[in-house]
Backbone as CSV, one residue per row, in Angstrom:
resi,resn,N_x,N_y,N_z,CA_x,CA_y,CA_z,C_x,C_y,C_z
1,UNK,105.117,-14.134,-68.374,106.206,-14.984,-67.963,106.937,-14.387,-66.757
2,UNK,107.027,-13.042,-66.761,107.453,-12.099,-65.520,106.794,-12.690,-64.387
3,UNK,105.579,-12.602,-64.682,104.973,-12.762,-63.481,104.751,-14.167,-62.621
4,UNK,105.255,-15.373,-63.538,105.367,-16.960,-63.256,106.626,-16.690,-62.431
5,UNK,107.834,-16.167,-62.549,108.969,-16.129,-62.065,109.345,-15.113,-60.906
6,UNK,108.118,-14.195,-60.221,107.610,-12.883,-59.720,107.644,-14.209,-58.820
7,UNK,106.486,-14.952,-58.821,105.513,-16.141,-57.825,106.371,-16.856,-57.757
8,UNK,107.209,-17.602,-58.102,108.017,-18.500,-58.104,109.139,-17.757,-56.980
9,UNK,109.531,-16.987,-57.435,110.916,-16.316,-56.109,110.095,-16.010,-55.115
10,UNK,108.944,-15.344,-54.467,108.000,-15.269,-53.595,107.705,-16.902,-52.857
11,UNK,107.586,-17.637,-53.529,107.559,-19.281,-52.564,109.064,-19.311,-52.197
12,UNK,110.137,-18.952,-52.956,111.522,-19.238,-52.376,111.351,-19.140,-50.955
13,UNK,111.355,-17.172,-51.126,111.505,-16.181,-49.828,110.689,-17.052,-48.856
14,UNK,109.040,-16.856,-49.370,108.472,-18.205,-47.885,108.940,-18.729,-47.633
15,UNK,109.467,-20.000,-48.374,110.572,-21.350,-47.723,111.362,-20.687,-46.969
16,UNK,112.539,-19.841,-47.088,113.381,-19.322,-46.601,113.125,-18.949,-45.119
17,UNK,111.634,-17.739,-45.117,111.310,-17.558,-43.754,110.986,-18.256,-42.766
18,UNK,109.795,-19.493,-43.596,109.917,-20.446,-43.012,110.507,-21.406,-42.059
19,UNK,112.115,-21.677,-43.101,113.018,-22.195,-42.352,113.540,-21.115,-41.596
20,UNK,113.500,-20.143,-41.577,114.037,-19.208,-39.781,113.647,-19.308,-39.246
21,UNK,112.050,-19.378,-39.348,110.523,-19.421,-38.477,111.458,-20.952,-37.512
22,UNK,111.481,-21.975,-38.484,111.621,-23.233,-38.028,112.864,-23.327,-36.625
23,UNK,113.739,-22.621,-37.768,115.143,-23.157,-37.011,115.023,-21.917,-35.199
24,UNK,114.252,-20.538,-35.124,113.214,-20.188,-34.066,113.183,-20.829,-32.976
25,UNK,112.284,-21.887,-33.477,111.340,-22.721,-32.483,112.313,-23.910,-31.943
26,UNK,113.173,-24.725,-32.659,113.394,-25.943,-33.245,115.266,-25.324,-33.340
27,UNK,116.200,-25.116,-32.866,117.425,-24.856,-33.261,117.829,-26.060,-34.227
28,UNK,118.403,-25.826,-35.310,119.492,-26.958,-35.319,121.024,-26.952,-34.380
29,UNK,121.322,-27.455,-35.426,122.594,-28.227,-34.180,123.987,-26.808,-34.417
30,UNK,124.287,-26.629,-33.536,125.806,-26.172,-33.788,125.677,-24.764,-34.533
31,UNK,126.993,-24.743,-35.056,127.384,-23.504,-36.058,125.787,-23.011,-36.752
32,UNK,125.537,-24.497,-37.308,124.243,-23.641,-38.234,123.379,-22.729,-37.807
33,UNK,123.008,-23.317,-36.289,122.063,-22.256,-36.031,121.835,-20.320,-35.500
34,UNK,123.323,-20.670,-35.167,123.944,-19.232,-35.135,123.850,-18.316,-36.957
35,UNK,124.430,-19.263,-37.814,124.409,-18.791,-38.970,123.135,-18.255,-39.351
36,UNK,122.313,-19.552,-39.678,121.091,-18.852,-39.843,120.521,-18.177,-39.080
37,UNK,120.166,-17.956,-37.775,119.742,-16.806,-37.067,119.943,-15.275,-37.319
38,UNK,121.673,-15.568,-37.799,122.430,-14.293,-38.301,121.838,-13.215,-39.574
39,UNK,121.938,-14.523,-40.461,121.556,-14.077,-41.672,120.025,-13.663,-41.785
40,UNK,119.455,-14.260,-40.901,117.401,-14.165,-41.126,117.462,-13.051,-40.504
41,UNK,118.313,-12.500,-39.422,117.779,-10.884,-38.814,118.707,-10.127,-40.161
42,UNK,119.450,-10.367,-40.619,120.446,-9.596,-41.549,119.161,-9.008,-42.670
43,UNK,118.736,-10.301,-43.100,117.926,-10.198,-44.289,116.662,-9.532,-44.110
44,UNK,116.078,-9.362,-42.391,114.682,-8.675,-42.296,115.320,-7.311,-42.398
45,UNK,116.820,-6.937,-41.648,116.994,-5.149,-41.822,116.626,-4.865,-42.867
46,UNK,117.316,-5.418,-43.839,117.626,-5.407,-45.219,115.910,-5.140,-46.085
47,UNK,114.967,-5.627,-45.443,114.174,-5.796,-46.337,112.785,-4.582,-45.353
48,UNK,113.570,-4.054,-44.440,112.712,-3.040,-43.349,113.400,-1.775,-44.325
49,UNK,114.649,-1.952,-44.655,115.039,-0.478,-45.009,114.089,-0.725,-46.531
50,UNK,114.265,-1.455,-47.088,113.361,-1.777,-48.357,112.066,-0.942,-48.642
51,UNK,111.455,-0.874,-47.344,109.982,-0.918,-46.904,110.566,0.680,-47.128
52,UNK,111.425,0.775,-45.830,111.437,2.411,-46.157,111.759,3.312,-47.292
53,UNK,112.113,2.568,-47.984,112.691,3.497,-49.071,111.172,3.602,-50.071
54,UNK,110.583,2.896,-50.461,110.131,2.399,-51.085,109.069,2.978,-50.843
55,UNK,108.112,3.092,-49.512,107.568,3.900,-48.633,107.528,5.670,-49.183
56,UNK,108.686,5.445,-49.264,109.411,7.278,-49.174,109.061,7.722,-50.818
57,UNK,109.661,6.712,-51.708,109.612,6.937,-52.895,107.790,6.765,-53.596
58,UNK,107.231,6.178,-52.723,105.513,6.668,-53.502,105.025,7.178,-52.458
59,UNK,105.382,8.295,-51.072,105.091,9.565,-50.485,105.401,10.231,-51.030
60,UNK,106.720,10.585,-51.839,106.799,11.681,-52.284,106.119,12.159,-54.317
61,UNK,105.344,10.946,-54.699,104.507,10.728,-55.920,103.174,11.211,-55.132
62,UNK,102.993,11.849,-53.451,101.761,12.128,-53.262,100.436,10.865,-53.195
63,UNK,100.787,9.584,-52.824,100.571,8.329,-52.759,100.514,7.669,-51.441
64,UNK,100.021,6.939,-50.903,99.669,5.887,-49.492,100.156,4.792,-49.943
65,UNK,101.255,4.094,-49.483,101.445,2.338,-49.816,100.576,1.955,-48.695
66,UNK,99.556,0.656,-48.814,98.988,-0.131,-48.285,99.584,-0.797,-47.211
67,UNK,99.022,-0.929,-46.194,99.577,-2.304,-45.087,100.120,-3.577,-45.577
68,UNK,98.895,-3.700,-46.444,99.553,-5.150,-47.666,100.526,-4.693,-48.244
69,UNK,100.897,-3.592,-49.148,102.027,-3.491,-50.090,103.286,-3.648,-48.925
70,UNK,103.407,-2.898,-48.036,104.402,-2.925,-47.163,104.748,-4.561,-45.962
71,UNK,103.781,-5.048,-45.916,103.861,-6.340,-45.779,104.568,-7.062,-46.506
72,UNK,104.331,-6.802,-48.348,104.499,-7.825,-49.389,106.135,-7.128,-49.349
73,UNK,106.494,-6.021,-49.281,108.171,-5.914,-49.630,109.053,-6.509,-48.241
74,UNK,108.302,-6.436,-46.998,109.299,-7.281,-45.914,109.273,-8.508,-45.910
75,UNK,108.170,-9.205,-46.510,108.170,-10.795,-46.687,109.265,-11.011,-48.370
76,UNK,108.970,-9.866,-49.001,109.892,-10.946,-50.489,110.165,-9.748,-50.842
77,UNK,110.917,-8.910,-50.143,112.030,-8.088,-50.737,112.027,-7.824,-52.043
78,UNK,112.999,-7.690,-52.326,113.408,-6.984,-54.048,111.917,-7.409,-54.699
79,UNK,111.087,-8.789,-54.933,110.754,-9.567,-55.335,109.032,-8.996,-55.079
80,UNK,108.829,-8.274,-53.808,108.183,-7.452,-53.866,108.007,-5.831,-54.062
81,UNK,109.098,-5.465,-53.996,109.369,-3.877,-55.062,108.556,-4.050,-55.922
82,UNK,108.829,-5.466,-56.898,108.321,-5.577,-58.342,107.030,-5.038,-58.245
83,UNK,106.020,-5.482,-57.395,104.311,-5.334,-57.805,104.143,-3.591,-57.247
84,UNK,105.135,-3.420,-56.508,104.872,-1.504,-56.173,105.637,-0.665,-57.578
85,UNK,106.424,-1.383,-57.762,106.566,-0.472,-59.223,105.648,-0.701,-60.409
86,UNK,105.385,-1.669,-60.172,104.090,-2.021,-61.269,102.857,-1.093,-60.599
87,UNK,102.440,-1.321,-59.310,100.685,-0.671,-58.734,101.083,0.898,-58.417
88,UNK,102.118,1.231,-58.211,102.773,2.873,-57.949,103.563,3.643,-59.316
89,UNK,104.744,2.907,-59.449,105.753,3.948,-59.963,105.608,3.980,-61.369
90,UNK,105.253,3.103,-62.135,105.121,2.798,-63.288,104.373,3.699,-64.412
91,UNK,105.009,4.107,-65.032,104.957,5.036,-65.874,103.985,4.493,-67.164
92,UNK,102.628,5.368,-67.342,102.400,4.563,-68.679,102.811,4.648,-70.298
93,UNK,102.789,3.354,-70.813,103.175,3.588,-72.093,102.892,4.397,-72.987
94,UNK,103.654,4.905,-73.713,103.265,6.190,-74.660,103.481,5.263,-76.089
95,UNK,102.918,5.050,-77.075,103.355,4.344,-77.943,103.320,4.971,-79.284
96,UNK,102.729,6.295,-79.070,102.669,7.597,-80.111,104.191,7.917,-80.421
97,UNK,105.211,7.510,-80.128,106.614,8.173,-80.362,107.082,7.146,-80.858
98,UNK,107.750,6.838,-82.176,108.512,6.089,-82.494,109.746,6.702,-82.954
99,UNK,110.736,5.753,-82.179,111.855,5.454,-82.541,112.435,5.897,-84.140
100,UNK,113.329,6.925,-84.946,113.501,6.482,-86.503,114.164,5.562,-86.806
């Protein structure tokens, strides 16, 4: 079910870029297009420092993130962390210890 709602916020982010891609080429009118321009470079820093951190944190596990993995966290952010903590950081289950 994680992972229906993983894919699902990933088409958001597309739409989203999309419409920057769009509004790019194509301004809209007025205020908006300043806004959104604003916010779409706001949101790539945001999702470059992402890359870096993220980057940093499976270099120092002694690890290579992929061209793709680092692709997938500047296109869908937080939304792509998810599949590097799942394919990198992720610790496996121990299920020998129970709880009393």
């Amino acid at each position: 079910m994680t992972t229906f709602f993983n894919w699902l916020a990933k088409l958001g982010m597309l739409a989203v870029w999309g419409l920057w891609s769009y509004n790019w080429f194509v301004p809209l009118e007025g205020l908006a297009s300043a806004i959104l321009t604003g916010m779409g470079f706001l949101v790539l820093v945001l999702h470059l420092l992402q890359v870096a951190l993220a980057a940093s944190a499976v270099k120092a596990m002694k690890q290579q993130m992929t061209a793709w993995d680092k692709l997938n966290v500047l296109l869908f952010g937080t939304f792509g962390l998810i599949d590097i903590r799942r394919k990198y950081l992720q610790m496996p289950n121990d299920n020998s210890v129970k709880a009393p």
